[in-house]
TORKOL-4160 file (C-alpha; in steps of 0.2 Angstrom, whole numbers, padded with zeros to 4 digits, m for minus):
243
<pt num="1" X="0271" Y="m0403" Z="0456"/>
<pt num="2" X="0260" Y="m0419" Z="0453"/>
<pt num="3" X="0249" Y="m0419" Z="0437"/>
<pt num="4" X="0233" Y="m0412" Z="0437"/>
<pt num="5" X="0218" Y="m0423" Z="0438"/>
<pt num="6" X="0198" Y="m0421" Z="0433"/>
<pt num="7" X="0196" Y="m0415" Z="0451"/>
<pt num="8" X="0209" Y="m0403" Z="0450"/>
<pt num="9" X="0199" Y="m0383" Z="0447"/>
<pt num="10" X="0215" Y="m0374" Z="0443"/>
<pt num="11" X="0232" Y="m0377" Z="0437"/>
<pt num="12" X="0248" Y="m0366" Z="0435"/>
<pt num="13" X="0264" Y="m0376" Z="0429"/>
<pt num="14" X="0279" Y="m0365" Z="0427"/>
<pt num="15" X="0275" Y="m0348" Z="0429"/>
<pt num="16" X="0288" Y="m0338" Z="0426"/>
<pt num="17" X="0286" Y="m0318" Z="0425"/>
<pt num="18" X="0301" Y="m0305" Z="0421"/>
<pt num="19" X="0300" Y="m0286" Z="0420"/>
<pt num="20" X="0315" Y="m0276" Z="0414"/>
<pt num="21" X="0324" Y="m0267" Z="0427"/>
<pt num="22" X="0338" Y="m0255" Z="0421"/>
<pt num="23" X="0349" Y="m0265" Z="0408"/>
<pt num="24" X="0343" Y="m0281" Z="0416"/>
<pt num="25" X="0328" Y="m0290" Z="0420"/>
<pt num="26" X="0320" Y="m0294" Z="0438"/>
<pt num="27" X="0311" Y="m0310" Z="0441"/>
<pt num="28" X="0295" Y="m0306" Z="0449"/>
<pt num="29" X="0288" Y="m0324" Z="0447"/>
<pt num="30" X="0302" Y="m0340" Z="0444"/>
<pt num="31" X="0295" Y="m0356" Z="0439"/>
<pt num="32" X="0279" Y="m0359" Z="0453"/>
<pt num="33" X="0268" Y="m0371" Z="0450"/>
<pt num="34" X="0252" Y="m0376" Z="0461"/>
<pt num="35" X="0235" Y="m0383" Z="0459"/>
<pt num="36" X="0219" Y="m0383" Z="0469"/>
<pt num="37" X="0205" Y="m0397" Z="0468"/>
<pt num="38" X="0186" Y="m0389" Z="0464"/>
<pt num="39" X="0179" Y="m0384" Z="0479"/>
<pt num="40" X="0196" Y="m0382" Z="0490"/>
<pt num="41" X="0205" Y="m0369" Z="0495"/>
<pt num="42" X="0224" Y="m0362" Z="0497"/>
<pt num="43" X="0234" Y="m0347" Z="0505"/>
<pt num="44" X="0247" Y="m0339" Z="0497"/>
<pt num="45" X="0260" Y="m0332" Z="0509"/>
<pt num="46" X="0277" Y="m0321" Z="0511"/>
<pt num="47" X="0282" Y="m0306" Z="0515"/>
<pt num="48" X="0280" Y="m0291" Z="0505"/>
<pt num="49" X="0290" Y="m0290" Z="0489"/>
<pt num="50" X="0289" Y="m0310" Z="0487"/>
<pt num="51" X="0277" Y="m0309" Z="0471"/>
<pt num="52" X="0261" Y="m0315" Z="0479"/>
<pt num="53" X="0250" Y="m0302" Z="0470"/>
<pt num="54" X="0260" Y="m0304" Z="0454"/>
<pt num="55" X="0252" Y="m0323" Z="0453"/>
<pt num="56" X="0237" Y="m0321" Z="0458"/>
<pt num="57" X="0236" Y="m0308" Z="0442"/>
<pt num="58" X="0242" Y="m0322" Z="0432"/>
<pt num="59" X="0230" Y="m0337" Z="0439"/>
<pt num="60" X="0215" Y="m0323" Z="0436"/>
<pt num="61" X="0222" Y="m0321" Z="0417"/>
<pt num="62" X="0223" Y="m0301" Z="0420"/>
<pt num="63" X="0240" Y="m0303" Z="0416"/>
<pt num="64" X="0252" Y="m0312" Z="0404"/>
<pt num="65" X="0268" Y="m0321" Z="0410"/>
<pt num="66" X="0283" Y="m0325" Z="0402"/>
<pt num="67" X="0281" Y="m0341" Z="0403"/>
<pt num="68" X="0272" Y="m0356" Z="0409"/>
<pt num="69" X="0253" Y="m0358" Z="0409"/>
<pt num="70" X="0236" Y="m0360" Z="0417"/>
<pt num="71" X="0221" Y="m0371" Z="0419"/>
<pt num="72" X="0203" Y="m0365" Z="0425"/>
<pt num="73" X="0189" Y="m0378" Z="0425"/>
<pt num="74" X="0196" Y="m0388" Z="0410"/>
<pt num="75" X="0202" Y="m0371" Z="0400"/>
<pt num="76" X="0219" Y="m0365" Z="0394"/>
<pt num="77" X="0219" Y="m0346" Z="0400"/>
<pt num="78" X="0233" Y="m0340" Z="0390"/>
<pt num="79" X="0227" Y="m0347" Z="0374"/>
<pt num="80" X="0213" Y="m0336" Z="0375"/>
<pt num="81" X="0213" Y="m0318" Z="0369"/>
<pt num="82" X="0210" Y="m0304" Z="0379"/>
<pt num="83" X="0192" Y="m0305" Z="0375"/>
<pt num="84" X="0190" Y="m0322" Z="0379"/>
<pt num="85" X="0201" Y="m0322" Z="0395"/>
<pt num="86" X="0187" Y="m0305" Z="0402"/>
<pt num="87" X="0171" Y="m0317" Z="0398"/>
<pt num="88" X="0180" Y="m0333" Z="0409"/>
<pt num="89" X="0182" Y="m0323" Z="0422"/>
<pt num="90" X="0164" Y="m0314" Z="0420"/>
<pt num="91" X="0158" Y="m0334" Z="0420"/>
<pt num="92" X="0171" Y="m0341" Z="0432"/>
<pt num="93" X="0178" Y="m0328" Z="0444"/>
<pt num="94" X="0174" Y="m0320" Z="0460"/>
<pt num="95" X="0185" Y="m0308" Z="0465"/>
<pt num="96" X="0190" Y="m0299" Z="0484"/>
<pt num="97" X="0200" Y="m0286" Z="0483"/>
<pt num="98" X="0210" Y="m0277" Z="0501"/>
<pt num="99" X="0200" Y="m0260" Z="0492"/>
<pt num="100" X="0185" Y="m0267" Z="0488"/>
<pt num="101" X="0185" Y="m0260" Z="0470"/>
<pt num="102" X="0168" Y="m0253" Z="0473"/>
<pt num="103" X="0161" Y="m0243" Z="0458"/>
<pt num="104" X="0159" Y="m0225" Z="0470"/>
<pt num="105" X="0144" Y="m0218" Z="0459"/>
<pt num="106" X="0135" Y="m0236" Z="0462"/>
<pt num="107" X="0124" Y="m0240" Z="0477"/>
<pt num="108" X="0127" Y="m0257" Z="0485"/>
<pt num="109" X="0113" Y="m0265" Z="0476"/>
<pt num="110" X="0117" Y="m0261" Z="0458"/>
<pt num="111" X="0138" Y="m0264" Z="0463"/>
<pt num="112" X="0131" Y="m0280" Z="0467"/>
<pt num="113" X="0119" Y="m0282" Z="0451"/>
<pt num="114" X="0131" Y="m0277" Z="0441"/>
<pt num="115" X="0142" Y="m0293" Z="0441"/>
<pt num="116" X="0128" Y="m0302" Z="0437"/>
<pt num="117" X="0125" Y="m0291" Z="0421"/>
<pt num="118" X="0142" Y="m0293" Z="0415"/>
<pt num="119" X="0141" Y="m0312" Z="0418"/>
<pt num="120" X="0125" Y="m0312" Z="0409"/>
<pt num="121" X="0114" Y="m0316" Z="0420"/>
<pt num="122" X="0103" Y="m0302" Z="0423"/>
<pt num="123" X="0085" Y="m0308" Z="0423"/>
<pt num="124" X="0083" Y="m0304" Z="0439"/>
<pt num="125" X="0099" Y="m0296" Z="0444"/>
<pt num="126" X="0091" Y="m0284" Z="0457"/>
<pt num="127" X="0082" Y="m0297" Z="0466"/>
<pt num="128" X="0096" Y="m0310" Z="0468"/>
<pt num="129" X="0108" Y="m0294" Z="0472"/>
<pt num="130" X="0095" Y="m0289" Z="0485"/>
<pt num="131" X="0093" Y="m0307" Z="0492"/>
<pt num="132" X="0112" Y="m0308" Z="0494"/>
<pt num="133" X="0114" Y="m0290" Z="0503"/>
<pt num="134" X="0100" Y="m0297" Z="0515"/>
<pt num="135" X="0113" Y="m0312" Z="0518"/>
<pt num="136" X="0127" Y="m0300" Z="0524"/>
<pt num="137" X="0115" Y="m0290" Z="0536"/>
<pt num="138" X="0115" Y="m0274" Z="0524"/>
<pt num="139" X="0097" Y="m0278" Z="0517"/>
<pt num="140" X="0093" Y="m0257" Z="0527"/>
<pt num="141" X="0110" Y="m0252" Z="0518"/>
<pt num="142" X="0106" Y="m0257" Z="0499"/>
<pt num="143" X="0106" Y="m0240" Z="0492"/>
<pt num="144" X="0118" Y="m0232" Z="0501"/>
<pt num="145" X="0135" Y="m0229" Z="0489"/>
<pt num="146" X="0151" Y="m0237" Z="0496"/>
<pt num="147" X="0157" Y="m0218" Z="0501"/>
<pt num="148" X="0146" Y="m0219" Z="0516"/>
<pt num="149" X="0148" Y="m0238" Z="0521"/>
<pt num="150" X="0160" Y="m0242" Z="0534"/>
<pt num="151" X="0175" Y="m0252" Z="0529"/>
<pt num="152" X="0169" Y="m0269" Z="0536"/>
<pt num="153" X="0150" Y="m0266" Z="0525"/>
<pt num="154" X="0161" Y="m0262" Z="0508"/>
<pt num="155" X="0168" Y="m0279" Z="0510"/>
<pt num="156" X="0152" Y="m0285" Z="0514"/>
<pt num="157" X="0147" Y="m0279" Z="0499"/>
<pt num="158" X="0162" Y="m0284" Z="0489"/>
<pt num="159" X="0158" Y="m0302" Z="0494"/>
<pt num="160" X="0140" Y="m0301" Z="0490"/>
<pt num="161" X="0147" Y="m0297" Z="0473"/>
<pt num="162" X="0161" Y="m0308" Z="0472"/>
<pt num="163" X="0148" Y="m0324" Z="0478"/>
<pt num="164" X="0130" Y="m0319" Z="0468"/>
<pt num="165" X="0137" Y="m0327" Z="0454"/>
<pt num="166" X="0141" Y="m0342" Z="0461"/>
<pt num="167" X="0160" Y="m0343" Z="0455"/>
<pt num="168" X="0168" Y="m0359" Z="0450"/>
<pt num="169" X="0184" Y="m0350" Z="0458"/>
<pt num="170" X="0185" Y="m0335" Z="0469"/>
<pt num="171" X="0203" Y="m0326" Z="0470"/>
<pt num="172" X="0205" Y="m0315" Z="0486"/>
<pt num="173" X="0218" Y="m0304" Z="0488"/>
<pt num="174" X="0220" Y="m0298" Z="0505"/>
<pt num="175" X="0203" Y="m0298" Z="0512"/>
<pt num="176" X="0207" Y="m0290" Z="0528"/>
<pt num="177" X="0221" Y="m0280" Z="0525"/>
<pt num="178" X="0213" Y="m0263" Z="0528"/>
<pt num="179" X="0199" Y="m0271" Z="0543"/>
<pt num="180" X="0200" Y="m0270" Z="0560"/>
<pt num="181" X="0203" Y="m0289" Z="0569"/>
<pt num="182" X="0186" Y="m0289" Z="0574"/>
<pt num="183" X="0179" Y="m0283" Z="0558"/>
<pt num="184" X="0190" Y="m0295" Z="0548"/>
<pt num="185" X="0184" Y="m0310" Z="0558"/>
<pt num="186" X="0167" Y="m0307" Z="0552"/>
<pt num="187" X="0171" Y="m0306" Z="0534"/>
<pt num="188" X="0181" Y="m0320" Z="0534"/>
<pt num="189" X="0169" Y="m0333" Z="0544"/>
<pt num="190" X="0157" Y="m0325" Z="0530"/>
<pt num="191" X="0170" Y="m0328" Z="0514"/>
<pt num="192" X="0173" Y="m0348" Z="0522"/>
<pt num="193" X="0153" Y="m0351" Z="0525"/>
<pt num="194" X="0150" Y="m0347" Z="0507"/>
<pt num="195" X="0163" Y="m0356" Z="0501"/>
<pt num="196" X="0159" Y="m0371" Z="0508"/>
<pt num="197" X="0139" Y="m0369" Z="0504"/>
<pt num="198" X="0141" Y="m0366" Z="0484"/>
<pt num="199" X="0156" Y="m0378" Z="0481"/>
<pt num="200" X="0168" Y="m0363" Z="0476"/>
<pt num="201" X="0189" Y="m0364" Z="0474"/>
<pt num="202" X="0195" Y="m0352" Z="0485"/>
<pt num="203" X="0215" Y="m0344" Z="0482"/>
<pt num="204" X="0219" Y="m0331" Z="0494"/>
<pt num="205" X="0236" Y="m0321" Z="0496"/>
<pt num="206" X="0236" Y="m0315" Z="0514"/>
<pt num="207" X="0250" Y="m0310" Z="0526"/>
<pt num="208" X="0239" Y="m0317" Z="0541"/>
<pt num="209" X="0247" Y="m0334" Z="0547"/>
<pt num="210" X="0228" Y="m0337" Z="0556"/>
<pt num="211" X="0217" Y="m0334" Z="0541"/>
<pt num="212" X="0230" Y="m0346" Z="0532"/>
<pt num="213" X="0229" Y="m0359" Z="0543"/>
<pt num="214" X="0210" Y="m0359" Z="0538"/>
<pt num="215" X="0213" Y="m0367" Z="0519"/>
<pt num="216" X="0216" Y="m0383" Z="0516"/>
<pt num="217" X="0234" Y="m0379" Z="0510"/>
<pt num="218" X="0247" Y="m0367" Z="0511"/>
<pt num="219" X="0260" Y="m0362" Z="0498"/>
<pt num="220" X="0276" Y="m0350" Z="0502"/>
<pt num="221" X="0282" Y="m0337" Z="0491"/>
<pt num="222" X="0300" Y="m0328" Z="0495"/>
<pt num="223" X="0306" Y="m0316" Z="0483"/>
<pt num="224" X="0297" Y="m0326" Z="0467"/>
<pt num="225" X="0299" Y="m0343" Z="0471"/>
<pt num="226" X="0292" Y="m0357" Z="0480"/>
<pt num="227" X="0298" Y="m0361" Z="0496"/>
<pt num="228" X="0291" Y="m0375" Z="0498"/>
<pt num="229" X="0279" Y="m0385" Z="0486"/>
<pt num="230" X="0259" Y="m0382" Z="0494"/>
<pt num="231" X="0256" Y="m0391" Z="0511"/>
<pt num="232" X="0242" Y="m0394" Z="0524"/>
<pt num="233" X="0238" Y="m0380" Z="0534"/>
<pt num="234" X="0246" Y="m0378" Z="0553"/>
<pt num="235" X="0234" Y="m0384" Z="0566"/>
<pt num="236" X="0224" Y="m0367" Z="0573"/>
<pt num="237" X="0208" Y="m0359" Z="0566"/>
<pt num="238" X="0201" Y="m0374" Z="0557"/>
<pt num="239" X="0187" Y="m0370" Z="0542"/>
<pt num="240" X="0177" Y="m0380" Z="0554"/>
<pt num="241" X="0180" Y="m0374" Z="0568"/>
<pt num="242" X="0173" Y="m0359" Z="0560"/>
<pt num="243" X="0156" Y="m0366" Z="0556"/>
């Protein structure tokens, strides 16, 4: 990979990640670099078992790897303790998960305050929450708890968590997996439209070859490696032409 520049939002050089297996070791990650410039976006791709997951764990600092490093906004993730590494992700970090990872006993509107609490920025967390469940059409569903949403409106709700803090990077992991095509077109035009409007770096590990083609790049994962160092997307379902 080419050095990292000022423009460049996050860095991974070297990523290796080995779990014992047995007498031996298995290599879930060997040796992936990639960077993404502020305000871009890249799909990470493969087929199941190919370690996709595995670094997007590493490049959100929720996990440690053997070896290798990474850069958010300027800042060396590994060399910060456990600690440090939960309050740059509080400050930095959006997050999209296939589950949602809604707190059940939590309406929409407090899941959605709560990330700004944590970040430290609850002056007015229920208004803003509010606001940004207005924006994804579930301003008559803000107190309903995520057991009674459908699919489609957890997700909503998911990204109206992931984006009220306005992240400097936001880490998807796939979005659409448990959505039906029409739902997951309508979470995904929403997930690209905020992007582009605050400025945020998107990563997104998806098995959809459609939803990839919409980032700017592309990197290929098969069984830990890289394929193929990060290219432009395959023409198809441009960001624009989602606008």
């Amino acid at each position: 990979m080419s050095s990292s520049t000022v423009e460049d939002l996050i860095v991974a050089q070297h990523l290796c990640k080995t779990v014992r297996e047995g007498a031996g070791e298995l290599a879930l990650l060997d040796d992936v670099s990639l960077r993404v410039p502020a305000a871009g976006s890249l799909a990470i791709v493969g087929p199941s078992g190919s370690g996709k997951s595995t670094l997007l764990g590493l490049l959100a600092g929720l996990d440690l790897p053997t070896s290798g490093s990474v850069r958010i906004d300027g800042v060396e993730v590994f060399d910060l303790d456990e600690d440090a590494r939960a309050a740059l992700r509080a400050q930095k970090l959006g997050f999209v998960f296939q589950d949602f990872q809604l707190i059940g006993h939590l309406d929409a509107l407090h899941n959605v305050a709560l990330a700004l609490d944590i970040a430290g920025r609850g002056g007015d967390s229920l208004g803003q929450a509010r606001l940004m469940l207005q924006r994804v059409g579930l301003g008559g569903r803000e107190r309903r708890r995520p057991g009674v949403l459908s699919g489609g409106e957890q997700q909503r709700v998911a990204l109206a968590r992931a984006f009220v803090t306005r992240p400097r990077l936001l880490l998807a992991d796939e979005p659409t997996g448990n959505l039906d095509a029409a739902t997951g077109q309508r979470v995904i035009d929403l997930m690209f439209a905020w992007q582009r409007e605050q400025g945020t770096t998107l990563v997104l590990v998806t098995h959809d070859p459609q939803l990839a083609a919409r980032c700017d790049a592309v990197l290929e994962l098969h069984a830990g490696r890289v394929v193929h160092p990060a290219h432009p997307a395959q023409p198809g379902a441009t960001r624009e032409d989602a606008a």
